[in-house]
NUBATOR-74049 format. One line per field, with one value per residue: residue number from 1; residue in one letter; y, x, z of N, C-alpha, C in turn. Coordinates in pm, whole numbers, plus 50000, padded with zeros to 5 digits. Example, Ala and Ser with C-alpha at 12.3 -4.5 7.8 and 13.67 -1.06 7.14 Angstrom:
REM residues 2
marlum <- (1,2) .
lumti <- (A,S) .
nc2 <- (49431,49775) .
nc1 <- (51319,51285) .
nc3 <- (50780,50708) .
cac2 <- (49550,49894) .
cac1 <- (51230,51367) .
cac3 <- (50780,50714) .
cc2 <- (49670,50003) .
cc1 <- (51320,51290) .
cc3 <- (50780,50787) .
This chain:
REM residues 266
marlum <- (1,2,3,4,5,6,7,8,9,10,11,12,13,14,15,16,17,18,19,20,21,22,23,24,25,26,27,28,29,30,31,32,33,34,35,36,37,38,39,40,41,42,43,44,45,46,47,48,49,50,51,52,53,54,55,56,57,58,59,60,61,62,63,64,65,66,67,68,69,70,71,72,73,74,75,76,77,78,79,80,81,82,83,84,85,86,87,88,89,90,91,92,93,94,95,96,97,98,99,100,101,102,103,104,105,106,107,108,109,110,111,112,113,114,115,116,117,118,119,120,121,122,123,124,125,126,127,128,129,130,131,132,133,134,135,136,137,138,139,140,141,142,143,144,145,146,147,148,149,150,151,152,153,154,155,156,157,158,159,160,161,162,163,164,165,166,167,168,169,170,171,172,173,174,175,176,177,178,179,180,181,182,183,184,185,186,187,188,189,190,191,192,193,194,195,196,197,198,199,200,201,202,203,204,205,206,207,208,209,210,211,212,213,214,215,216,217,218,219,220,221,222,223,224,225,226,227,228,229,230,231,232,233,234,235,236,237,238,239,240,241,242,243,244,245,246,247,248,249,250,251,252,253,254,255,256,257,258,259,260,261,262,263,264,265,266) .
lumti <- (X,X,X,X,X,X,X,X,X,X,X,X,X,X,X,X,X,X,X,X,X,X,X,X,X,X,X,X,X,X,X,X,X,X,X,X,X,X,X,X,X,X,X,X,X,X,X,X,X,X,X,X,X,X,X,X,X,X,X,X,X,X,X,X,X,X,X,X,X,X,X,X,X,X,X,X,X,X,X,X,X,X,X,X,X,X,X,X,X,X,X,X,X,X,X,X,X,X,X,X,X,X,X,X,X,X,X,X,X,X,X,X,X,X,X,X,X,X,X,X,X,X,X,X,X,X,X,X,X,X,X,X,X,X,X,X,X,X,X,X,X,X,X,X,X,X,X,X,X,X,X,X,X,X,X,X,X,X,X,X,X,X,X,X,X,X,X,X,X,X,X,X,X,X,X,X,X,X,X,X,X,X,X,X,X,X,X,X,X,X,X,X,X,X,X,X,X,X,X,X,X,X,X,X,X,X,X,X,X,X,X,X,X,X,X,X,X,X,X,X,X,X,X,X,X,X,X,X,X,X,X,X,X,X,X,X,X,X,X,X,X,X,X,X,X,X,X,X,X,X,X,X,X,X,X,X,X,X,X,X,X,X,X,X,X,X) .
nc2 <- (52615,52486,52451,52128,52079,52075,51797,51648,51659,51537,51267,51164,51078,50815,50685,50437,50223,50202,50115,49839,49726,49727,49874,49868,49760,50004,50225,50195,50233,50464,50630,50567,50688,50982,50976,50930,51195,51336,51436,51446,51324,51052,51042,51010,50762,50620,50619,50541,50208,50192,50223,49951,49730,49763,49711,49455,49303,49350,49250,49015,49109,49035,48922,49040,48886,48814,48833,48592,48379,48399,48338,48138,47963,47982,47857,47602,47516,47471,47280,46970,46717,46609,46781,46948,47210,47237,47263,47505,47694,47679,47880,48193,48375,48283,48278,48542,48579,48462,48592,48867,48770,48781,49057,49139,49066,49100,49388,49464,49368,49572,49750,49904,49833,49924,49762,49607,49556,49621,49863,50222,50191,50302,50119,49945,49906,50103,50354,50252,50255,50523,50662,50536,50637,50922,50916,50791,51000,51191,51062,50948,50857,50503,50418,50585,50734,50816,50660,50428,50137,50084,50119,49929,49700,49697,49674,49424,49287,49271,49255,48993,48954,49086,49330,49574,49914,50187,50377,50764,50974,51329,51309,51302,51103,50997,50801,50522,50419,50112,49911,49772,49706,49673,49431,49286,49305,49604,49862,50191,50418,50690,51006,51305,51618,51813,52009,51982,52079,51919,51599,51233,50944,50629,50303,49955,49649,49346,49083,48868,48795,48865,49085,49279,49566,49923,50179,50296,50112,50163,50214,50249,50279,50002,49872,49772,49974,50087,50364,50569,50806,50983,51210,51389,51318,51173,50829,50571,50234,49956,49560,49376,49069,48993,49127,49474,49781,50126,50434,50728,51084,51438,51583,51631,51439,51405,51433,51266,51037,51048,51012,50759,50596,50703,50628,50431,50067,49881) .
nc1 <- (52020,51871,51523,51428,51274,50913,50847,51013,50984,50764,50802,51017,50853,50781,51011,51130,50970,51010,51325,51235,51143,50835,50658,50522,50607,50579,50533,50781,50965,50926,50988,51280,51314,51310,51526,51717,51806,51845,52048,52022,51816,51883,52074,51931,51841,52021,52137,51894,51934,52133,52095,51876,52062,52245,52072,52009,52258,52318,52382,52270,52202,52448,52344,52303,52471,52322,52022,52097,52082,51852,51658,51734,51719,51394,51364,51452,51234,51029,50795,50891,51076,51382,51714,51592,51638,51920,52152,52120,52117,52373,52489,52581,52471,52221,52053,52032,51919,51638,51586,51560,51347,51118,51120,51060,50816,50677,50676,50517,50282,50239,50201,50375,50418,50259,49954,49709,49431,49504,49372,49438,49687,49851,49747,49891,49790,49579,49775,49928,49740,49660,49893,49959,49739,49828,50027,49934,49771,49943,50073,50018,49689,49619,49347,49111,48825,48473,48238,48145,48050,48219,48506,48487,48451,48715,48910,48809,48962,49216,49269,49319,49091,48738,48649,48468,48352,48178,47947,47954,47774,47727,47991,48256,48390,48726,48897,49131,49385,49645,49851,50027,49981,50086,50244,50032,49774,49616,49409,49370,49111,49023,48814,48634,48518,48332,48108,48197,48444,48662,48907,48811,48958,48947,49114,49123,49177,49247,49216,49377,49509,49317,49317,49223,49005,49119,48992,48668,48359,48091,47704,47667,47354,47291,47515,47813,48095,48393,48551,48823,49063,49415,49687,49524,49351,49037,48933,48708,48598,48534,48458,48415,48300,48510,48718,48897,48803,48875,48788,48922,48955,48963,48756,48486,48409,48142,48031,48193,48077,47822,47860,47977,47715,47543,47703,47671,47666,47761) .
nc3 <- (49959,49672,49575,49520,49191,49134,48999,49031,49377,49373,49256,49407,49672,49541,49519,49689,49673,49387,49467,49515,49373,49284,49075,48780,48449,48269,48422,48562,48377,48264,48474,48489,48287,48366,48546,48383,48330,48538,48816,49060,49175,49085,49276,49513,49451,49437,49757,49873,49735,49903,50139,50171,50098,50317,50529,50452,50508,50732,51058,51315,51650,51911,52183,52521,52797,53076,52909,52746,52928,53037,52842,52748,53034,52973,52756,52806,53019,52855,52675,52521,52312,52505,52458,52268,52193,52243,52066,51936,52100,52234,52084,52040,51898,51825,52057,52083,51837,51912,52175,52011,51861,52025,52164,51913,51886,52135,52072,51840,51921,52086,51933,51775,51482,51209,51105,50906,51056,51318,51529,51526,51344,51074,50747,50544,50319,50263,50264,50064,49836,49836,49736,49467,49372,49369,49234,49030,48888,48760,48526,48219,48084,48016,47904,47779,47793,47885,47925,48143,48080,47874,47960,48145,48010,47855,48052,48127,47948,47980,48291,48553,48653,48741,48711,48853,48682,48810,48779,48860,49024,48864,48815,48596,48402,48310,48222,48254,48376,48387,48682,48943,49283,49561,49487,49303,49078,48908,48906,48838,48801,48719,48753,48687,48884,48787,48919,49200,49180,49194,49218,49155,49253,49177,49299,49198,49286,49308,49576,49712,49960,50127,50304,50560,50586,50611,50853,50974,50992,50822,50706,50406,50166,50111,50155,50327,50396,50458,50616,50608,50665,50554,50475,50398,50249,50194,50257,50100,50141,49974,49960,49685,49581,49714,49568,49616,49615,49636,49698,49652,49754,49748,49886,50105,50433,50481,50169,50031,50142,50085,49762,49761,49789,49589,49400,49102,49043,48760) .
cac2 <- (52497,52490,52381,51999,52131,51993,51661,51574,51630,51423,51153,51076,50991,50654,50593,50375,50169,50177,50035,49739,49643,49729,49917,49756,49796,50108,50340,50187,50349,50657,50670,50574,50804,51081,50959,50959,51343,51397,51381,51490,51188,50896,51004,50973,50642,50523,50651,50392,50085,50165,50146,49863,49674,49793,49631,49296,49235,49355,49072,48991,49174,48953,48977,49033,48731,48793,48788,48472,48306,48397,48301,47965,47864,47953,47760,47470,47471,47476,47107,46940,46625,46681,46838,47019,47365,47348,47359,47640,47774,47698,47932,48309,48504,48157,48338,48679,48592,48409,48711,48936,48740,48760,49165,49220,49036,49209,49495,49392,49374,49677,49897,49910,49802,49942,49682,49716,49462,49707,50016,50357,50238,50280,50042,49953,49886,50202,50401,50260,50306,50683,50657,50495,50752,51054,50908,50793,51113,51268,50997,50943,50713,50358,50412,50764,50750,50849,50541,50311,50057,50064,50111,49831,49587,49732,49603,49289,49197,49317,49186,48895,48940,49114,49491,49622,50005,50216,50523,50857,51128,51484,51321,51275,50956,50993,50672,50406,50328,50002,49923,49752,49782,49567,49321,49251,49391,49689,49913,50334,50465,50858,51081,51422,51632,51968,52135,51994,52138,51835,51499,51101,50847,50450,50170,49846,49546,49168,49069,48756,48819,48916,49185,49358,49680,50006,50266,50299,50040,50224,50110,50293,50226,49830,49819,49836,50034,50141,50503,50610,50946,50989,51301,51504,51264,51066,50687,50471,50120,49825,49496,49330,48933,48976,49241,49584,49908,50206,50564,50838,51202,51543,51603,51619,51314,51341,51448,51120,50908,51065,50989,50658,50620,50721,50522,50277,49978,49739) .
cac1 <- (51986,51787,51432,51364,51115,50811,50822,51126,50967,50675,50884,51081,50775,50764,51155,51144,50902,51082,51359,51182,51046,50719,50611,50469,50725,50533,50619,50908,51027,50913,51076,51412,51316,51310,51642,51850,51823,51827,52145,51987,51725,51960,52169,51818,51823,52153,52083,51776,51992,52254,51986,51823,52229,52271,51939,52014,52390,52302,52351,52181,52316,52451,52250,52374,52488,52181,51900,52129,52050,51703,51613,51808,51617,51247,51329,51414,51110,50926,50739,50946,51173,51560,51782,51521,51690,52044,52263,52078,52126,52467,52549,52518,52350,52151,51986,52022,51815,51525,51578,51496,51205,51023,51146,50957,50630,50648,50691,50469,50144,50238,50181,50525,50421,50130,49913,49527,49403,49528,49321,49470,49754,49823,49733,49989,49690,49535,49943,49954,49662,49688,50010,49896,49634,49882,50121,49878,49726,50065,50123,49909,49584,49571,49259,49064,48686,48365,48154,48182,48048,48368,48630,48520,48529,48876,49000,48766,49017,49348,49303,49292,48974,48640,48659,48322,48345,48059,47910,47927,47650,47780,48076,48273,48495,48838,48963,49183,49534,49669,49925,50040,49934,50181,50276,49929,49758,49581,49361,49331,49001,49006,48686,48646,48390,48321,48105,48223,48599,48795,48843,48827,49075,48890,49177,49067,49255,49201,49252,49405,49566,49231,49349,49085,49015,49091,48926,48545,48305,47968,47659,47603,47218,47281,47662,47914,48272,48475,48590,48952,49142,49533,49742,49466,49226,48926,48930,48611,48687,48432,48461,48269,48358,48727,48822,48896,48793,48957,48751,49022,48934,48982,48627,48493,48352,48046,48021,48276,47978,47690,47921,47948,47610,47457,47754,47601,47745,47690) .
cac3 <- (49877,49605,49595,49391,49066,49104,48923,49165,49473,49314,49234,49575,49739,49493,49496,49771,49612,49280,49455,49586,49230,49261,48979,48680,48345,48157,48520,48552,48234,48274,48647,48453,48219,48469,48636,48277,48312,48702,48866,49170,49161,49074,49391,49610,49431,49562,49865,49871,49698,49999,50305,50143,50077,50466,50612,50455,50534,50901,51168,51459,51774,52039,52333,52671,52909,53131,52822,52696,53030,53062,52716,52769,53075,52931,52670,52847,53052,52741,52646,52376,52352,52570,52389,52105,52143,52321,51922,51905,52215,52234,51968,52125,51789,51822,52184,51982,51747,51997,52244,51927,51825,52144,52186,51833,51884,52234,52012,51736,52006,52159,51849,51690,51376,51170,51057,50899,51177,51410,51577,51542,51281,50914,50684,50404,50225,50260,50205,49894,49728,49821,49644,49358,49317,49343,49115,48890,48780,48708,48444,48131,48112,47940,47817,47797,47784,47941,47931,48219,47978,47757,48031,48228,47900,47798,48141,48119,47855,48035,48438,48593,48764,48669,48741,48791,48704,48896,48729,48946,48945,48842,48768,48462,48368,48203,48182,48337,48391,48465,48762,49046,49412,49647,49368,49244,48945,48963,48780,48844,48745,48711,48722,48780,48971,48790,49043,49290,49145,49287,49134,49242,49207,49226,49289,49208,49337,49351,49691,49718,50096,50220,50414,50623,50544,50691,50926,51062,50917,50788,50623,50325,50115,50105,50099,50479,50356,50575,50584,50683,50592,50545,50388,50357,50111,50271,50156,50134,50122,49991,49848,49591,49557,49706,49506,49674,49601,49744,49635,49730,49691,49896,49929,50290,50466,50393,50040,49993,50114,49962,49616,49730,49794,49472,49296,49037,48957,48657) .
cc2 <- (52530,52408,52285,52089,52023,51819,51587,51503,51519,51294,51098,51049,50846,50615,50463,50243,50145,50096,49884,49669,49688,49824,49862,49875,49941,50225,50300,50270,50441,50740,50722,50669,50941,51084,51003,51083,51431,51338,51396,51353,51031,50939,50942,50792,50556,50502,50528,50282,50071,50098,50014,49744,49677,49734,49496,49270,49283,49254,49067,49019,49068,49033,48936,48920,48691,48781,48639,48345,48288,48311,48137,47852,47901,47834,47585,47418,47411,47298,47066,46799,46688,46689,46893,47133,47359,47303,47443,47720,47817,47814,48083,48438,48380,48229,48477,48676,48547,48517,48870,48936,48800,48922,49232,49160,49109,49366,49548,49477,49473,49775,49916,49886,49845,49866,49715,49635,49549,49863,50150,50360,50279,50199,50038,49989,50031,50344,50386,50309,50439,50703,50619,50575,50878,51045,50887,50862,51223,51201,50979,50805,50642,50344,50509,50730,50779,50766,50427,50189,49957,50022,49950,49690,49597,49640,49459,49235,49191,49243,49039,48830,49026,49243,49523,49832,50072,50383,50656,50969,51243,51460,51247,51143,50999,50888,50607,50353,50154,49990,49837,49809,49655,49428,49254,49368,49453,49792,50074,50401,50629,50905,51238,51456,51784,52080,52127,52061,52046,51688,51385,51027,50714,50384,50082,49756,49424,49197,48945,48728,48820,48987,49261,49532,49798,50082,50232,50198,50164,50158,50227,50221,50097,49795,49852,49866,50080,50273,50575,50730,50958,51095,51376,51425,51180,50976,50645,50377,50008,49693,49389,49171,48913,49093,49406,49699,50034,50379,50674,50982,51308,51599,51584,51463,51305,51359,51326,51012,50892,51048,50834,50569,50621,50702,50377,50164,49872,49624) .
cc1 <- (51863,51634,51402,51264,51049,50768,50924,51122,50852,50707,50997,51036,50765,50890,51188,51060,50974,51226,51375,51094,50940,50587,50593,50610,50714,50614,50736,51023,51042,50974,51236,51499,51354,51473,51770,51882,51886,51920,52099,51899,51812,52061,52093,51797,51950,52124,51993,51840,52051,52147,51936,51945,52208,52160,51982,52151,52395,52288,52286,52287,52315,52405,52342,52389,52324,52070,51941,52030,51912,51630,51638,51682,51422,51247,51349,51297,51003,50895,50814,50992,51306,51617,51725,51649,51870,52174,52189,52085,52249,52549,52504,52423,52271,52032,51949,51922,51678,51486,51483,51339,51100,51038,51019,50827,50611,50601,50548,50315,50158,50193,50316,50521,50270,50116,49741,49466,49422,49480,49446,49625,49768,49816,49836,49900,49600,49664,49936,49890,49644,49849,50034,49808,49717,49981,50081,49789,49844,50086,49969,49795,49672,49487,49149,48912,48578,48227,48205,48183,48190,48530,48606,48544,48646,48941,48931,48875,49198,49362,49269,49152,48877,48617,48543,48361,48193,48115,47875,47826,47720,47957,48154,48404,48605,48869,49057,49342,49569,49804,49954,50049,49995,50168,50141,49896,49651,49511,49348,49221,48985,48876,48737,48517,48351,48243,48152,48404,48705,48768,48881,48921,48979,49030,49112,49173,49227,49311,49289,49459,49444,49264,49215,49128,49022,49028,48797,48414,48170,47899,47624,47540,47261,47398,47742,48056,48315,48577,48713,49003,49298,49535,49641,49345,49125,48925,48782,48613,48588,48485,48371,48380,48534,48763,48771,48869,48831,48857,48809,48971,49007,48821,48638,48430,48201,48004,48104,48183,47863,47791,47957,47819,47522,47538,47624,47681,47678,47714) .
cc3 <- (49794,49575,49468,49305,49130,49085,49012,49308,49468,49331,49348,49633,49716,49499,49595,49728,49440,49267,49523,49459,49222,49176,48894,48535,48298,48287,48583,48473,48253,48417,48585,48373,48266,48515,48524,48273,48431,48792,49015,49286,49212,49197,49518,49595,49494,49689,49942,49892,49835,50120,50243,50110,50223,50544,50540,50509,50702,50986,51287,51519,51887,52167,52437,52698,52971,53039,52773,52803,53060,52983,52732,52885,53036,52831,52678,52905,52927,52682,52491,52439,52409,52455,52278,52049,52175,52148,51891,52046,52297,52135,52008,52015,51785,51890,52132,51972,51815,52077,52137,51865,51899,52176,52064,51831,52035,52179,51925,51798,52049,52059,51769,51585,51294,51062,51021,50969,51287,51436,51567,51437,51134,50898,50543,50284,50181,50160,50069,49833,49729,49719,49558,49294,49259,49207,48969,48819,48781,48571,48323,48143,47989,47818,47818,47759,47870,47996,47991,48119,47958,47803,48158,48105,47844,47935,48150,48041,47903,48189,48450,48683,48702,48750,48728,48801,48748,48776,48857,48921,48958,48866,48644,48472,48291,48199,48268,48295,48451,48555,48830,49181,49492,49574,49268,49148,48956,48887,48861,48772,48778,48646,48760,48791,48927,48886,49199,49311,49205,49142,49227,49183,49257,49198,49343,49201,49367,49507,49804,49886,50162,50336,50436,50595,50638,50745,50957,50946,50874,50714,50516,50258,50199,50148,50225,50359,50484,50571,50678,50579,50648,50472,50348,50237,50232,50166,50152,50059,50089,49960,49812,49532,49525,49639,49607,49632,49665,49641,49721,49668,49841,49906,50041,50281,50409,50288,50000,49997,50077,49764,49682,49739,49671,49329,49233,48995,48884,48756) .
C-alpha cells in the first residue's frame, strides 16, 4: 500500500470534524476543495457519513429479564406518585433504555468518558484547540501583520467579543486567521520564535459554556493558567473576562511559561 502524500494524512485528522459541521465556510471550501481531486479522501469521508448514519439509527439493546426486573423494582421503591413509571416500564427497550442510563453514568464516574472537570482525562477543549492550531498553520492567514496593535483591531471589527492580542518577546507576529472551535467563533493568532527555531499558535475563544480549563493550575507573575501537554505540544491555558486563551507550542515546559510570563497584553 501506498503511503497518503502529505496533505492527505494532514487532512484525515479534521475529517471527522468536517463531517459533523464544524468548520467555519472559508475551510470548509478548501477541505472540498481537496476532496474534488482525492478519490482516496472522499472514500475516508463516506466512511465517516456511514459510522455517523450507523450511530444514529442504532436502537437501544434489550436488556436481559434479570436487569428488566431489577431496574423495575428500584424504580418502584423510588418516591413519586403510584403508577409514575410502570408505561414505561412496561415496555422492555423502556427498562433498556433506564438500565443503560444508569450503566453509563456508572460508566461516566468511573472514567469512561474524558471530560476537562475530570483528573487524568482529555479535555475536548484542550483536543481541539491543538487541532485548530495544526490545521491552522497549513492554511493561509486572514490577516498578515506584525503589530499586535493592528491585528487585534482587525478582529475588534470581525468577533463577537474583544480579543486582546498579547505581544511576545523575541517573537515575531504573522497574523491571524479566523475559525471555529466547537461551534463558537474563534480566532488563530500565529507568531514565530526565530531563536528559539519553533513557532506559537494563540487560540482565542469566547467562552460561553464556561468550561474549566485543563491540566495543572500555576501562578504565573500576576496571572493562574493552567498548563497541560498533548501530542507532543505543551498548552498554557488563561482566561481574561470569559474568554479563553490556549498558547500551544513544542517548546519545553518551561520555556512555554517564561513566554507566557513576559507576554504583554494591551
Amino acid at each position: 500500500m501506498h503511503p497518503m502524500p502529505l496533505e492527505c494524512r494532514d487532512l484525515s485528522t479534521f475529517l471527522p470534524a468536517y463531517v459533523d459541521g464544524e468548520f467555519a465556510g472559508t475551510e470548509t471550501a478548501e477541505i472540498e476543495d481537496h476532496l474534488t481531486g482525492c478519490a482516496e479522501c472522499r472514500r475516508e469521508v463516506s466512511v465517516q457519513e456511514g459510522l455517523k448514519a450507523a450511530v444514529r439509527r442504532a436502537a437501544p439493546a434489550l436488556a436481559p429479564i434479570e436487569l428488566r426486573e431489577a431496574v423495575r423494582e428500584k424504580l418502584r421503591d423510588a418516591e413519586g406518585p403510584p403508577g409514575r413509571w410502570d408505561a414505561f416500564l412496561r415496555n422492555p427497550f423502556g427498562v433498556g433504555l433506564a438500565a443503560a442510563a444508569v450503566g453509563a453514568a456508572v460508566w461516566f464516574l468511573a472514567g469512561g468518558l474524558t471530560h476537562p472537570i475530570l483528573p487524568g482525562g482529555r479535555s475536548p477543549l484542550l483536543e481541539d484547540g491543538i487541532s485548530l492550531a495544526l490545521h491552522g498553520r497549513q492554511l493561509p492567514l486572514d490577516y498578515t501583520g506584525s503589530d499586535a496593535s493592528a491585528v487585534q483591531d482587525w478582529l475588534g471589527k470581525r468577533l463577537p467579543f474583544a480579543a486582546r492580542v498579547p505581544r511576545l518577546p523575541n517573537g515575531s507576529l504573522q497574523g491571524v486567521r479566523l475559525s471555529q472551535l466547537r461551534s463558537h467563533p474563534a480566532a488563530l493568532v500565529a507568531y514565530d520564535l526565530p531563536r528559539a527555531g519553533g513557532r506559537v499558535s494563540l487560540v482565542i475563544v469566547d467562552d460561553p459554556e464556561e468550561a474549566s480549563l485543563p491540566g495543572t493550575a500555576r501562578q504565573v507573575a500576576n496571572r493562574q493558567v493552567w498548563l497541560s501537554r498533548s501530542r507532543g505540544y505543551n498548552v498554557v491555558s488563561w482566561k481574561t473576562n470569559e474568554i479563553v486563551y490556549q498558547l500551544i507550542s513544542d517548546l519545553d515546559e518551561q520555556d512555554v511559561l517564561q513566554l507566557v510570563q513576559a507576554a504583554e497584553l494591551r
